[in-house]
C-alpha positions as a Markdown table, in Angstrom:
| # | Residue | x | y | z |
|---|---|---|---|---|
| 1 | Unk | 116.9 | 103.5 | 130.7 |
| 2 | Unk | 120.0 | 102.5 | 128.7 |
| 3 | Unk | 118.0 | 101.6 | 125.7 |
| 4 | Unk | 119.3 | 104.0 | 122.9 |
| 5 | Unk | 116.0 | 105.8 | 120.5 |
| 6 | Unk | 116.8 | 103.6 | 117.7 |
| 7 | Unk | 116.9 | 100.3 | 119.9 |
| 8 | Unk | 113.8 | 101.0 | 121.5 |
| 9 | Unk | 111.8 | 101.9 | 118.4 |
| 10 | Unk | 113.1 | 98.5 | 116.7 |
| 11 | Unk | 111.9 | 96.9 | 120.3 |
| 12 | Unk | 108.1 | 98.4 | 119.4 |
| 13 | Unk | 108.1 | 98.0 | 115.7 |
| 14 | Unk | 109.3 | 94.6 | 116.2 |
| 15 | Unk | 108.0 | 93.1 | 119.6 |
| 16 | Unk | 105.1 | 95.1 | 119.6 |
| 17 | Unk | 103.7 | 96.1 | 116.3 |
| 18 | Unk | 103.8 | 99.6 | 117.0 |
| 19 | Unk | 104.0 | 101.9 | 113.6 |
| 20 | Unk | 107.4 | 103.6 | 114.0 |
| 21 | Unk | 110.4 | 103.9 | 112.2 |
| 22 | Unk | 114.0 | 103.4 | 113.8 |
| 23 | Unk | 116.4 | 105.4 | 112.3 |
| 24 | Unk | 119.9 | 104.2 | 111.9 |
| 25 | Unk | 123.3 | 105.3 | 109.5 |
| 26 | Unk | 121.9 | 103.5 | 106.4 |
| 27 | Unk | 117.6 | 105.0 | 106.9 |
| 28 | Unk | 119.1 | 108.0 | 107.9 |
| 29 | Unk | 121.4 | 108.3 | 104.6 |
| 30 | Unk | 118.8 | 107.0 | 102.3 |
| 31 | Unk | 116.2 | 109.6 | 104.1 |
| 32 | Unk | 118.9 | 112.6 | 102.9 |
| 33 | Unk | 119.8 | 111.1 | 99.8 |
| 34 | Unk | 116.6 | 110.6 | 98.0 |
| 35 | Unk | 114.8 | 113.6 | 99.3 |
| 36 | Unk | 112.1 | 111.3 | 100.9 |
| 37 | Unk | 112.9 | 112.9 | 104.5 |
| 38 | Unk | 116.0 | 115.4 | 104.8 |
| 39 | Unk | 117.1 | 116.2 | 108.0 |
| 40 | Unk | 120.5 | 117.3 | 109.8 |
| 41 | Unk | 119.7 | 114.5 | 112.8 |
| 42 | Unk | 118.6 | 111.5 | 113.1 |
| 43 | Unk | 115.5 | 112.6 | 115.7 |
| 44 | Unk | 114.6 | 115.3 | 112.9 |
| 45 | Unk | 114.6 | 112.4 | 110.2 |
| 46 | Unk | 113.0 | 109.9 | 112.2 |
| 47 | Unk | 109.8 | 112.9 | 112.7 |
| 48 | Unk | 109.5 | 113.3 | 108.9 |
| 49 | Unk | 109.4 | 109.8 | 108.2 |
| 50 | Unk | 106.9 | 109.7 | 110.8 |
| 51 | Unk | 104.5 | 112.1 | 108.6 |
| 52 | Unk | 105.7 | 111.0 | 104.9 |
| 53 | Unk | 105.3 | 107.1 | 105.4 |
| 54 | Unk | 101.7 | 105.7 | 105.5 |
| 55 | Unk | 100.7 | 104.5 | 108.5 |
| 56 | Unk | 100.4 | 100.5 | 106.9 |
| 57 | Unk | 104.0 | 100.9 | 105.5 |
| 58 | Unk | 105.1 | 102.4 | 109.0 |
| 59 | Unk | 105.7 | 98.9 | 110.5 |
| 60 | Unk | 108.4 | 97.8 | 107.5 |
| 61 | Unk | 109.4 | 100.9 | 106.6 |
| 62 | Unk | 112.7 | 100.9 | 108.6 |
| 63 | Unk | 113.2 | 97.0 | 107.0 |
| 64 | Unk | 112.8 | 98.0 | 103.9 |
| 65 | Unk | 114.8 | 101.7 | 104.2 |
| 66 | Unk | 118.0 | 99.4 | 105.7 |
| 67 | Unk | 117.9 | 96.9 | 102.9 |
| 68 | Unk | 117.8 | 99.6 | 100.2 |
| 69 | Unk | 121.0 | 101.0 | 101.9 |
| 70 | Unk | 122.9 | 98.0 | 102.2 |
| 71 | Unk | 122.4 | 96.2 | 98.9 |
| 72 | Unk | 121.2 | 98.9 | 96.4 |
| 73 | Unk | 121.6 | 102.8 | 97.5 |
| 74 | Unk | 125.4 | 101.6 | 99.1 |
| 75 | Unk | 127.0 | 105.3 | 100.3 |
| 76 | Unk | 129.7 | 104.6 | 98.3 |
| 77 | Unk | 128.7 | 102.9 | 95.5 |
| 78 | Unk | 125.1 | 103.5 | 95.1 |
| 79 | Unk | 123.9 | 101.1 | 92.1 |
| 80 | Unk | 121.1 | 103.2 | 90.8 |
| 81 | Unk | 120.6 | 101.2 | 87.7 |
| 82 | Unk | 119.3 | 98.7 | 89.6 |
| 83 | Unk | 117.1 | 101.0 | 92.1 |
| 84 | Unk | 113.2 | 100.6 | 92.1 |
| 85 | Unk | 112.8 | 104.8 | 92.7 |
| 86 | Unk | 115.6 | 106.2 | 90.6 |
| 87 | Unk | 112.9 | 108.4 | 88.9 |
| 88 | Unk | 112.1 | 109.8 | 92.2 |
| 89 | Unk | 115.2 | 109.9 | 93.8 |
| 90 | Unk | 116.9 | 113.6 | 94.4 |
| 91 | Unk | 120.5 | 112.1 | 94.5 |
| 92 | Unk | 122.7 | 114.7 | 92.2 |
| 93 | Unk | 125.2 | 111.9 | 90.7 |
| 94 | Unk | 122.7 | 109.1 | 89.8 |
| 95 | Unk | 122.7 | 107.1 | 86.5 |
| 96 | Unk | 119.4 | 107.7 | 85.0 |
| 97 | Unk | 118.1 | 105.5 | 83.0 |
């Protein structure tokens, strides 16, 4: 009680090893943007992640998702140049290579 969805899934991913994926502004973003799970909510996200991400990349996945939408995929300024998946990203106003 008190614990918010996205605290207590970092709590088990983290603490516990358990293979879910917390979804916060920047997951939820990158999610929508790159077409890897589009959703209108972050609970609707957070279930397709669940079924598109392996189950060995379920315990980093939210690491990794956050860090891709701080420093590269920025909701501003996305720098797509520089992006590992621009060839499979569905984001209309990329830079292809």
């Amino acid at each position: 009680p008190g614990v918010g969805r996205k605290t207590a899934n970092v709590v088990l991913n983290t603490a516990f090893g358990w293979p879910v994926i917390a979804v916060d502004t920047h997951v939820f973003r990158i999610s929508n943007r790159t077409g890897l799970a589009k959703g209108d909510t972050v609970l609707e996200v957070e279930k397709k992640l669940m079924t598109v991400v392996p189950t060995k990349w379920k315990k980093d996945a939210h690491h990794l998702l956050i860090l891709q939408g701080r420093y590269v995929c920025k909701s501003r300024n996305p720098e797509c140049d520089s992006c590992e998946i621009v060839r499979e990203c569905e984001f209309p106003y990329k830079s292809v290579l």
